[in-house]
N, C-alpha and C positions, 0 to 999 in steps of 0.2 A: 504493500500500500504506500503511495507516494505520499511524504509528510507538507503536502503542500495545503494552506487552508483554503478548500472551498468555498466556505461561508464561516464568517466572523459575524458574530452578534455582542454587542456594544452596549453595554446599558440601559437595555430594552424597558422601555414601560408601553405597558397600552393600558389606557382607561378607556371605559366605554359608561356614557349618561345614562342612568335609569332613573327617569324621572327628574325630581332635584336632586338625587345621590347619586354618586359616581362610582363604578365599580372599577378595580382594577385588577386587569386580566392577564399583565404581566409586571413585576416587579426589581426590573434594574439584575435582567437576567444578561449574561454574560458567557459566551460559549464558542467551540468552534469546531468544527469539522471537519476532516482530510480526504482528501480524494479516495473513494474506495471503499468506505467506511458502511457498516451493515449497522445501521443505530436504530433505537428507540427513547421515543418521549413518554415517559410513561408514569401515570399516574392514574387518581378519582378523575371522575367529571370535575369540572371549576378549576382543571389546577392548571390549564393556560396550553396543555400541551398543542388541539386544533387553532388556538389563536400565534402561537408562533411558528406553526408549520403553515399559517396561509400567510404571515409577513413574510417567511424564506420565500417564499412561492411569490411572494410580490403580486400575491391578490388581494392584503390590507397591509397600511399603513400606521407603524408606533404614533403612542404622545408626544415622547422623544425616546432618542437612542436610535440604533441606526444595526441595521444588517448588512452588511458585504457579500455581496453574492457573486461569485466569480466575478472579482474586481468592481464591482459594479455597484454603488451603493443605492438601494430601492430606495430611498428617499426624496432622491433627487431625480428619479426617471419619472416620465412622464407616461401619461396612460396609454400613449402608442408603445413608449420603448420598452416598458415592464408588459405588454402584451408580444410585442417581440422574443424580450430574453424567455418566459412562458414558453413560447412555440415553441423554440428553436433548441432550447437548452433544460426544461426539467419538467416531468411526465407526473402525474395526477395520478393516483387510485383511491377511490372513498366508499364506504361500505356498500352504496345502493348502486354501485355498477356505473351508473348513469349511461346507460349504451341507449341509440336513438332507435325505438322499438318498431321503424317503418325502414330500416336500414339492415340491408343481412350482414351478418359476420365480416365481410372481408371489409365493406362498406364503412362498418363502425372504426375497425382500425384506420383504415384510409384514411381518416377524416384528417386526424395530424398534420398530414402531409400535403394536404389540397392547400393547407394555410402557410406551407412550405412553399408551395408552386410546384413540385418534381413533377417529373415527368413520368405518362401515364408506366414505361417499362420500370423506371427507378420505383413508382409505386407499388407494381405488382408486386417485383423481386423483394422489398423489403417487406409489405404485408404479409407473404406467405413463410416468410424467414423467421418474422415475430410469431407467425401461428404454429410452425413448427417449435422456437421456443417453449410454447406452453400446451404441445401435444391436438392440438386443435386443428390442422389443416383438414383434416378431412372436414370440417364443421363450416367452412369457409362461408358456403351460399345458406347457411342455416339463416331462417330470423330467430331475434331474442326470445322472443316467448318458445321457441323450441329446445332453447338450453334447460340444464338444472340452474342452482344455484352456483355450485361452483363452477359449472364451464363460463356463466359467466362473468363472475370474477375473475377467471383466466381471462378472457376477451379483455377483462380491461385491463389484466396486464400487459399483454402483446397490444395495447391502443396506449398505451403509456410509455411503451418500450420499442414502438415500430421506428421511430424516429433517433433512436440510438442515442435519450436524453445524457447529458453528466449525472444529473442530480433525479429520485424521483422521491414524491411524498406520498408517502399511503396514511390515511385516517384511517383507523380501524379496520382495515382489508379484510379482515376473519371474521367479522361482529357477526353476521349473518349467515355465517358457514357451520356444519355440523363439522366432529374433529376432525374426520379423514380428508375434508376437502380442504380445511385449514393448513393441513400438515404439506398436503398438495402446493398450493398456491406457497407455501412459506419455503417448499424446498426450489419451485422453481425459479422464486424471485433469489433464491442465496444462492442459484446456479448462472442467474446473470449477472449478481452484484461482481460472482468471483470469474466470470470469465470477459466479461464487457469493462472491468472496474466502475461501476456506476454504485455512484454513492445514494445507498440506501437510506430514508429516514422515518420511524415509523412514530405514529401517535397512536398509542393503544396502552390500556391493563388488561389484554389478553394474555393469560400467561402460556398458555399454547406459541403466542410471538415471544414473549420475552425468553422463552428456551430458543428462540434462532438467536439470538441480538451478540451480537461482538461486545457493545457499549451500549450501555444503560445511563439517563439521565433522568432522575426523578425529578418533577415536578411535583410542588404542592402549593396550592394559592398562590399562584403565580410566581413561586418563588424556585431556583434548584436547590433541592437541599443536598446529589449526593451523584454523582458523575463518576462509573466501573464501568471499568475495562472485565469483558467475560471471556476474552481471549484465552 
């Protein structure tokens, strides 16, 4: 694993207004992460982990403090440029799939890359290489409602990972899974962190995930109390 840091996080606060009180959802958190890295954010509900895996991801913005995201400080991009570094550079998986259910299989993954511009042979080759990643070409022309559960949480792995992200963020990936498909989805993602080095990071108290995790950062009310290494 290259000791270079990906993403640097800085003094992070987020508050968010409820009403006339103010809640805050991270608290002057401080962390960083190396290329190649298989991590977890893990804690209860409340303790901040989905609110600082959508500042990495540069789909919210701190109170103050500040993220580094391969060089690139989300603060100061604007809503074109953080939709660019998105595309081009770090891949989404969240528990309810979100696959567009009037789109078959190959279709879903493609989507990525239509916002790339490739071209339609660069699309095929790399769709059917991400479906082969997670056992699924044969399923290509399938629609969503033909899968189980877990094929298609695999679908939104290879749609996350078609485009050959650095970085990818999974919210809760397993929340929805019974074990075997858990175990599934968690060996195939530790099978491209270690052959693609794409830096894993997950937000989950699943402990079914936190037996894959290299490193472990707890989170609690928005604070980290305790950062291992499970190497």
């Amino acid at each position: 694993m290259n000791d270079f840091p990906i993403i640097k996080v800085n003094n992070l606060i987020k508050d968010y207004a409820m009403g006339k009180q103010c809640f805050r959802a991270l608290n002057d958190v401080n962390l960083s992460f190396k290329m190649g890295e298989f991590c977890g954010l893990v804690g209860p509900s409340g303790s901040g982990k989905t609110t600082l895996l959508n500042i990495i991801g540069a789909l919210d913005n701190p109170t103050s403090g500040d993220a580094i995201v391969m060089d690139k400080s989300i603060t100061v991009l604007n809503h074109k440029e953080a939709a660019k570094m998105r595309n081009e550079s770090i891949g989404f998986i969240f528990q309810t799939y979100n696959l567009l259910p009037v789109y078959s299989v190959f279709e879903n993954v493609e989507f990525p890359l239509l916002l790339l511009k490739k071209n339609k042979t660069e699309r095929e080759e790399a769709v059917m290489r991400a479906l082969e990643w997670v056992g699924l070409s044969g399923k290509a022309n399938s629609r969503p409602n033909q899968l189980s559960g877990g094929e298609s949480q695999r679908v939104a792995v290879a749609r996350a990972m078609v485009k050959l992200p650095k970085i990818v963020l999974a919210d809760e990936p397993t929340a929805n899974l019974d074990a075997a498909n858990s175990h599934n989805i968690l060996k195939t993602m530790q099978n491209l962190n270690h052959e693609l080095k794409t830096t894993f990071i997950f937000a989950t108290h699943d402990e079914k995930v936190i037996g894959y995790l290299h490193r472990k950062v707890m989170l609690n009310d928005g604070k980290v109390i305790d950062d291992v290494n499970l190497n």
